[in-house]
C-alpha positions in Angstrom: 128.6 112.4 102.7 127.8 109.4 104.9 126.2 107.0 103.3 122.6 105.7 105.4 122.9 102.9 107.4 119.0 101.7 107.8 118.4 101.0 111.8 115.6 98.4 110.7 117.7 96.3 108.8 120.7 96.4 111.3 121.0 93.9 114.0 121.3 94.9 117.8 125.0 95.0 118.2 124.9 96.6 114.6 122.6 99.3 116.1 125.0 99.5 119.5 128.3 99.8 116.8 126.4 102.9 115.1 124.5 104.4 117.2 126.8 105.1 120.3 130.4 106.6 120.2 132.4 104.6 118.8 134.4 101.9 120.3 132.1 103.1 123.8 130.0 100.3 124.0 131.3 97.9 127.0 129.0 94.9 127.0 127.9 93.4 130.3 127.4 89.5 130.0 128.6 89.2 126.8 127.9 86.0 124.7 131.4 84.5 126.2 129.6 84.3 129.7 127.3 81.9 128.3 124.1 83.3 129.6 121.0 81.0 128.1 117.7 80.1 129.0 117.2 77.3 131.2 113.8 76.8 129.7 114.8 76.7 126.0 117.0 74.0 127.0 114.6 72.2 128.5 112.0 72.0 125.5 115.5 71.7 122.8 114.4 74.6 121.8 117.3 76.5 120.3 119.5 79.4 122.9 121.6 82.5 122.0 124.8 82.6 124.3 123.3 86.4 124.9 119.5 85.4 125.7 119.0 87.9 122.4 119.9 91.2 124.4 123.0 92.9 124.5 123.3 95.1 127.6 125.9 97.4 129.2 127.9 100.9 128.9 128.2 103.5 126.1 129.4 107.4 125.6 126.5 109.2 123.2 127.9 112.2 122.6 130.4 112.0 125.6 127.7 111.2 128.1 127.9 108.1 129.8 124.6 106.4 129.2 123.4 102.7 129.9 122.5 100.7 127.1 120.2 97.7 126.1 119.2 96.6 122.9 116.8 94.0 121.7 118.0 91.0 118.8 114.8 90.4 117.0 116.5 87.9 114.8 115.8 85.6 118.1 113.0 84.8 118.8 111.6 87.8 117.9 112.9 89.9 120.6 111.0 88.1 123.1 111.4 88.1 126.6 111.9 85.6 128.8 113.8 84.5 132.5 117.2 85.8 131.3 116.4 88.0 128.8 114.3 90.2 131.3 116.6 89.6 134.1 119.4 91.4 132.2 117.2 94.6 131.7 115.6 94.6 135.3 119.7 94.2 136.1 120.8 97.0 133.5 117.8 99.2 135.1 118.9 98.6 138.8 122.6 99.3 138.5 121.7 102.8 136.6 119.6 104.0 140.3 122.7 102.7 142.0 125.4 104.2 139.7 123.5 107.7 139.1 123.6 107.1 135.9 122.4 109.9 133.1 119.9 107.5 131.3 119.4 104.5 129.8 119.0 104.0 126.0 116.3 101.2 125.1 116.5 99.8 121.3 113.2 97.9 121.9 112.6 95.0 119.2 110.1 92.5 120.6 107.3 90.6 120.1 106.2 90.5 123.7 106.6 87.5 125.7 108.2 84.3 125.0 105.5 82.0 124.9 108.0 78.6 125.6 108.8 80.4 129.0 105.4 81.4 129.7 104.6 83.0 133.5 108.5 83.5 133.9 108.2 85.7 130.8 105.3 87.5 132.1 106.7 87.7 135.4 110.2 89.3 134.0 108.3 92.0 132.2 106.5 93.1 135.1 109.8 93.2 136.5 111.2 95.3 133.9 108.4 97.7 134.2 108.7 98.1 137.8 113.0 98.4 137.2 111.9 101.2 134.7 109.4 103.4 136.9 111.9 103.3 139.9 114.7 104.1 137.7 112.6 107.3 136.4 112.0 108.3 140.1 115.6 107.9 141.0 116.5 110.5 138.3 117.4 108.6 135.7 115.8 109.4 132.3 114.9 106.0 129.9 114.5 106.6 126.2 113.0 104.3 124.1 114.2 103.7 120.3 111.5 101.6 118.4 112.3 100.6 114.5 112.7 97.3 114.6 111.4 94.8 111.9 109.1 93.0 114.5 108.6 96.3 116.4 107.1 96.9 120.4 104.4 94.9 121.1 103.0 93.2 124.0 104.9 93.6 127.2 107.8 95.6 125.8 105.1 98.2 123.9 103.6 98.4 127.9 107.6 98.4 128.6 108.1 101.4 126.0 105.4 103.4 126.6 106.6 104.1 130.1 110.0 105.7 129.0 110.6 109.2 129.0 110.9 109.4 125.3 109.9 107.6 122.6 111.7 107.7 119.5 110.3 105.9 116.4 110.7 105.5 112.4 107.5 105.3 110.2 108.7 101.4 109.9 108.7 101.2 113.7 105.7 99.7 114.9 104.5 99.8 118.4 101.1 98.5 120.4 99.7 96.2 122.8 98.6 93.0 121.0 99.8 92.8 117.4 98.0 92.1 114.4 97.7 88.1 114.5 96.8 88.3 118.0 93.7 90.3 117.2 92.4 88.6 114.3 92.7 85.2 116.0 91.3 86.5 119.1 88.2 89.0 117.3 88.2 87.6 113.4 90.0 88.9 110.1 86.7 91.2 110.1 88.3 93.2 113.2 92.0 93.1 111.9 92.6 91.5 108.7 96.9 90.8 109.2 97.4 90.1 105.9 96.7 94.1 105.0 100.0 95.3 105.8 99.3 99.2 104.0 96.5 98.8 107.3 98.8 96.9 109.8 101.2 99.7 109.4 98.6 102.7 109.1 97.3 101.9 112.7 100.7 100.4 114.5 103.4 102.5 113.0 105.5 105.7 113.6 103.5 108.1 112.1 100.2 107.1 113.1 101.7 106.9 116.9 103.7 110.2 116.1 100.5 112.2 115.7 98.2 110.5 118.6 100.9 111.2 120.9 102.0 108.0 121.9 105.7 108.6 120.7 107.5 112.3 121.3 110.0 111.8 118.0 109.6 110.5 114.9 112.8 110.3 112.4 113.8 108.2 109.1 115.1 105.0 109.4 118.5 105.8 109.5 120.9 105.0 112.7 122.3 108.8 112.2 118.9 110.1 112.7 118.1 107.7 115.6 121.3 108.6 117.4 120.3 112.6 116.8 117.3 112.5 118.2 118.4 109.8 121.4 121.5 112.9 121.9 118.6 115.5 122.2 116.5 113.6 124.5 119.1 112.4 127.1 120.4 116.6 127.2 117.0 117.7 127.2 116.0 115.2 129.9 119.6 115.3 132.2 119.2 116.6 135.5 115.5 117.4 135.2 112.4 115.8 136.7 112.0 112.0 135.4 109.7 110.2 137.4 106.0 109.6 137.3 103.9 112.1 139.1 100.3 112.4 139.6 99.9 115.2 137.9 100.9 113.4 134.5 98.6 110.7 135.2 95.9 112.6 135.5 96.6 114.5 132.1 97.3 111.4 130.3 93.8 110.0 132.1 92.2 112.7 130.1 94.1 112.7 127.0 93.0 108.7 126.3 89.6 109.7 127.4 89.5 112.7 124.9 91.2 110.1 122.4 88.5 107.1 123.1 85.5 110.1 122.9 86.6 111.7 119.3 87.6 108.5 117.8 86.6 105.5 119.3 84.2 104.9 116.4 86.0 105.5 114.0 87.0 102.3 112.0 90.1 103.3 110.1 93.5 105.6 110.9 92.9 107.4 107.7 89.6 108.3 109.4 90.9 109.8 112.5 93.6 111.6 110.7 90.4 113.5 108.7 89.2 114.5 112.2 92.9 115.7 113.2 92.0 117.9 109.9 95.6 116.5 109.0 95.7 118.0 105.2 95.5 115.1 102.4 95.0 112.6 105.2 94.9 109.9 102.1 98.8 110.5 101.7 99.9 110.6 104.6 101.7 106.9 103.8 103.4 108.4 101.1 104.9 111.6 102.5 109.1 111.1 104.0 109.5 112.4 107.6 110.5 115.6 106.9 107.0 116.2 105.0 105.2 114.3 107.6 106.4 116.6 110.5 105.6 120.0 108.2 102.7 118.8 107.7 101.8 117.8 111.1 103.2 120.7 112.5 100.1 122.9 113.4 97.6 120.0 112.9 98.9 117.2 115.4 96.9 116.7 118.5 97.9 114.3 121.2 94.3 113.2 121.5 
């Protein structure tokens, strides 16, 4: 029996070893190219040789795919110049090469704030890359269960894939935890209550309001199953944006805002999912989870 290799406590090219077939992963500017930030630099502040994102080819299960994943052990994960340049690159050469998909293994914090507008500027880039890629054909899924999880840009970045693919540890939103209590006060978001922290940010709690299609254990095995079943249940079928869509998610984050805007605690909204034993929810494994979620989840 193979022995579980955790995906949050692997680094990227750990992740890219396990995840993919092996020996499959060809890495476009690699570390040797000597890649770095010129901003970094400028403020000696340290640089990875790979901008802390690997990027380039793989075979998952036989099917040539397009790969980038995230280092969160720099900086985070966050973007900046380079960093986003090398997924708005990886993105572009998939429309051009008719690729099947591209594989995201999102770990981010958002945006570098030592590179500032350029970081903010690459993520819009990315996004944009992402969305034309999806329109071109090509399916993006997004793996999130990362120690420092999607947040910021990159949780904008994620929530535009295809799929979404998350472990309970992943976590994914908008502004994270310390953003909102120093922006609102520890009365809004206390950080420091990480059972909370991961109650309203993580994979289950995004599992059952819809915002991720997969939820799995943190194991690379199960990561790489459910990425195999997206990209064949995705290839060679409608990927892009359409109106249609946006309308029906327009209504779902109304319907989501309208039955439980109010409501002050994740616990609270799983009550009014009538999720059974809402309380334990933290405790159950995945497989539980999903049987119990089964006939209860609603993606509003």
């Amino acid at each position: 029996m193979n022995r579980a290799i955790s995906y949050q406590e692997a680094t990227a090219r750990e992740r890219l070893q396990h995840l993919f077939d092996a020996g499959s992963f060809k890495e476009w500017l690699p570390p040797a190219a000597r890649v770095t930030s010129p901003h970094l630099a400028q403020l000696n502040a340290p640089v990875a040789f790979d901008d802390g994102v690997a990027i380039g080819s793989a075979l998952l299960g036989d099917v040539p795919v397009y790969v980038a994943a995230q280092e969160g052990a720099f900086m985070g994960g966050a973007v900046g110049e380079v960093h986003g340049a090398k997924l708005v690159g990886l993105l572009r050469k998939a429309i051009v090469d008719k690729v099947t998909a591209v594989v995201l293994l999102v770990e981010s914090g958002g945006v570098r704030l030592h590179e500032a507008n350029a970081g903010l500027i690459a993520v819009s880039e990315v996004m944009r890359a992402l969305l034309d890629a999806r329109d071109a054909g090509v399916a993006v899924i997004a793996l999130v269960g990362g120690a420092n999880g999607a947040f910021g840009g990159m949780g904008i970045v994620t929530r535009c894939a295809n799929v979404v693919v998350m472990s309970e540890e992943g976590r994914l939103a908008m502004s994270g935890p310390e953003v909102i209590e120093t922006a609102n006060g520890v009365e809004e978001f206390d950080s420091r209550d990480r059972a909370l922290v991961w109650r309203t940010s993580g994979g289950k709690h995004r599992y059952l309001l819809g915002d991720c299609q997969r939820i799995v254990a943190d194991d690379i095995a199960a990561f790489r199953a459910a990425a195999r079943e997206a990209v064949a249940a995705l290839a060679g079928g409608a990927t892009g944006l359409t109106l249609e869509s946006l309308e029906a998610e327009q209504r779902m984050l109304k319907a989501r805002l309208n039955n439980y805007g109010a409501l002050p605690d994740p616990v609270d909204i799983w009550n009014a999912m009538q999720m059974p034993d809402a309380a334990s929810i933290p405790m159950l494994d995945v497989d539980s989870f999903i049987a119990a979620s089964a006939t209860r989840r609603q993606g509003v």
